[in-house]
N, C-alpha and C positions, 0 to 999 in steps of 0.2 A: 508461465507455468510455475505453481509454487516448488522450491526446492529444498522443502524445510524436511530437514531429518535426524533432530531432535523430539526426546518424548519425555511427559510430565511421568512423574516421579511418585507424584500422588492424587489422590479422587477427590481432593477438597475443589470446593472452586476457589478461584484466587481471592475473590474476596471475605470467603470463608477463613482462607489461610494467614490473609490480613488481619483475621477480628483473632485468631487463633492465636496469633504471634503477638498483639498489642498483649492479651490476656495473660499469655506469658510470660512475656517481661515484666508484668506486675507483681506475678506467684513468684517469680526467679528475686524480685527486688525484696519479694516478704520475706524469702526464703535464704537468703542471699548467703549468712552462716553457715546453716547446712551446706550448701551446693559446694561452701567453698575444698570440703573434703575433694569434689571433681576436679577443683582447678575452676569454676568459674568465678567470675571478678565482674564488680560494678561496671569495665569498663567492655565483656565483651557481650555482658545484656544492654547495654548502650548500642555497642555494636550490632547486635540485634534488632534492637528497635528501630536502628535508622535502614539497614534494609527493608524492615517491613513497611516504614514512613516510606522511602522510595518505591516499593513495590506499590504502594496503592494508590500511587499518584502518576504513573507507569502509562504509557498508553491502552484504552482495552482495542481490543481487540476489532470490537467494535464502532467504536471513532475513527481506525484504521479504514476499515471495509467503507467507510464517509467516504473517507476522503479520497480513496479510491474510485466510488461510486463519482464522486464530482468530479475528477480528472478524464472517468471514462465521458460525462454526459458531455461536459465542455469537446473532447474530441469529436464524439460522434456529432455534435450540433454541427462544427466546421466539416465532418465530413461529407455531410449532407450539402453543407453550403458550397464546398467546390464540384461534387458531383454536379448542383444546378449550374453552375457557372460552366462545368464543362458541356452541359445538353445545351448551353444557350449561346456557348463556340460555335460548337459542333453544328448546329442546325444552320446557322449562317454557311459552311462552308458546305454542307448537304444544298442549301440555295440556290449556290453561287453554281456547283458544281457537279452534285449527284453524288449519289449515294454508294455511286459503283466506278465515280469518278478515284485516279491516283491521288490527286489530293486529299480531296475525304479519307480513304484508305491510309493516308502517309500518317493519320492521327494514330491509328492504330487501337480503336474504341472498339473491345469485345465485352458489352456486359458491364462498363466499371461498377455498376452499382454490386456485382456479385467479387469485384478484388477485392485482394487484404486490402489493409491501411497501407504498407508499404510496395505494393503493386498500381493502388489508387495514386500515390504519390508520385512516380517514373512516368504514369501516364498522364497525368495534369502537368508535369516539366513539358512531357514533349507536347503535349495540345500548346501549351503556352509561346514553346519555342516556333511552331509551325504555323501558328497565327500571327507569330509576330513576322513571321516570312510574307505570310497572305496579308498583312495590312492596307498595303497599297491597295491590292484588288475588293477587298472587303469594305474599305471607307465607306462606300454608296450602300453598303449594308449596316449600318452603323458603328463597325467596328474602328475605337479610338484606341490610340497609346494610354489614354487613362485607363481604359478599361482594362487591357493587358497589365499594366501596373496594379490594378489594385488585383487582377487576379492571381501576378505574383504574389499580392502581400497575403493574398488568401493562404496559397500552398504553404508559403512561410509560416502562418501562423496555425495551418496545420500539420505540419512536419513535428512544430515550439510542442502543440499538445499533444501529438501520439506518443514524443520521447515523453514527456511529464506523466504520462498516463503509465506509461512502462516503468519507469522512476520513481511511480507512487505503489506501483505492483510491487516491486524491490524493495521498498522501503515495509511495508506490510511486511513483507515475507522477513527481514531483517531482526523487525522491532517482534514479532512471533519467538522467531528463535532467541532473542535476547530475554524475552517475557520468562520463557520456559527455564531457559538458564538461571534466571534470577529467582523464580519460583523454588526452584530446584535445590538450589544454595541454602535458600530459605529454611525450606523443608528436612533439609539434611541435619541443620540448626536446631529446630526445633523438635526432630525424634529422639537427637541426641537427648538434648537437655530434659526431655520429659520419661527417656530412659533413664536418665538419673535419678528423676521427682520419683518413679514408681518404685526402683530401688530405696530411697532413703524413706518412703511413709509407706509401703507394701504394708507391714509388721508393726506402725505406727502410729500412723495417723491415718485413719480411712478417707477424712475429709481434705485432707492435701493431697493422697493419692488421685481419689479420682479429679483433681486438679489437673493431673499432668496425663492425664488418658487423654 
């Protein structure tokens, strides 16, 4: 669940705010004598422009929701893949034993395909552990220690993706609030100094005021 509780500061898009802020520092460089009446200097339009050079090479937003999207598909692919592995336990010990046998039941299988991730998880530990109890009796069903092995490595490597998937949700919600902050900075930057531009060419110059609008 996003917990982003940061808000943009302004209606431009960012990449709008990018071409807005290059454009500036050009007018501020032309202008640079005047301004100096504000207190601005070569070195804090410099300062300017390398946020906005940072800002637009920033992750969007969109690249984000990628990568997200590929940590969720990669999860869901393995979650599928131990659910088969646990109907293809399970049905062995339904064989050997019934359906209504303590065995069967000691699995404790209600529905996995309708658990969380982390409900699917406790219940692929125990299927895993409780077959590895039943081996002996199962062998004549084909049930090997490879197979148990690699259905560990299964759980394991989907335990690996549902944190990465959660870690790539965090990371979104992280690089968002950072986006906004640094937008924001931005933005504060550039109303200033174009509060100054409309002040010094208001009365002036028409063609450098609306420059800084």
């Amino acid at each position: 669940m996003s917990t982003i509780n940061v808000q943009r500061n302004y209606n431009l898009t960012d990449a709008e705010l990018c071409m807005f802020t290059s454009n500036l520092c050009n007018f501020l460089t032309r202008d640079l004598l005047d301004f100096a009446a504000f207190g601005v200097t070569a070195l804090k339009i410099a300062a300017l422009k390398a946020l906005g050079d940072a800002f637009e090479v920033f992750p969007t937003d969109g690249s984000l929701v990628g990568d997200v999207m590929i940590t969720t598909e990669n999860k869901n692919a393995l979650r599928e893949q131990v659910l088969a592995e646990i109907k293809s336990l399970a049905v062995r010990v339904e064989a050997k034993w019934g359906i209504s046998s303590g065995k069967y039941r000691r699995l404790d299988l209600r529905n996995p395909s309708q658990m969380s991730d982390d409900a699917l998880l406790i219940a692929a530990h125990t299927v895993h552990t409780k077959l590895t109890d039943y081996l002996p009796d199962l062998a004549d069903s084909g049930l090997t220690q490879d197979i148990l092995d690699d259905f560990e490595e299964l759980i394991e490597n989907f335990e690996l993706a549902k944190n990465a998937q959660a870690d790539m949700v965090a990371v979104r919600d992280e690089k968002t609030i950072e986006r906004i902050n640094n937008g924001n900075e931005i933005y504060a930057l550039v109303a200033t100094y174009c509060n100054f531009g409309k002040i010094l060419y208001e009365k002036t110059n028409p063609a450098k005021y609306n420059d800084y609008v």
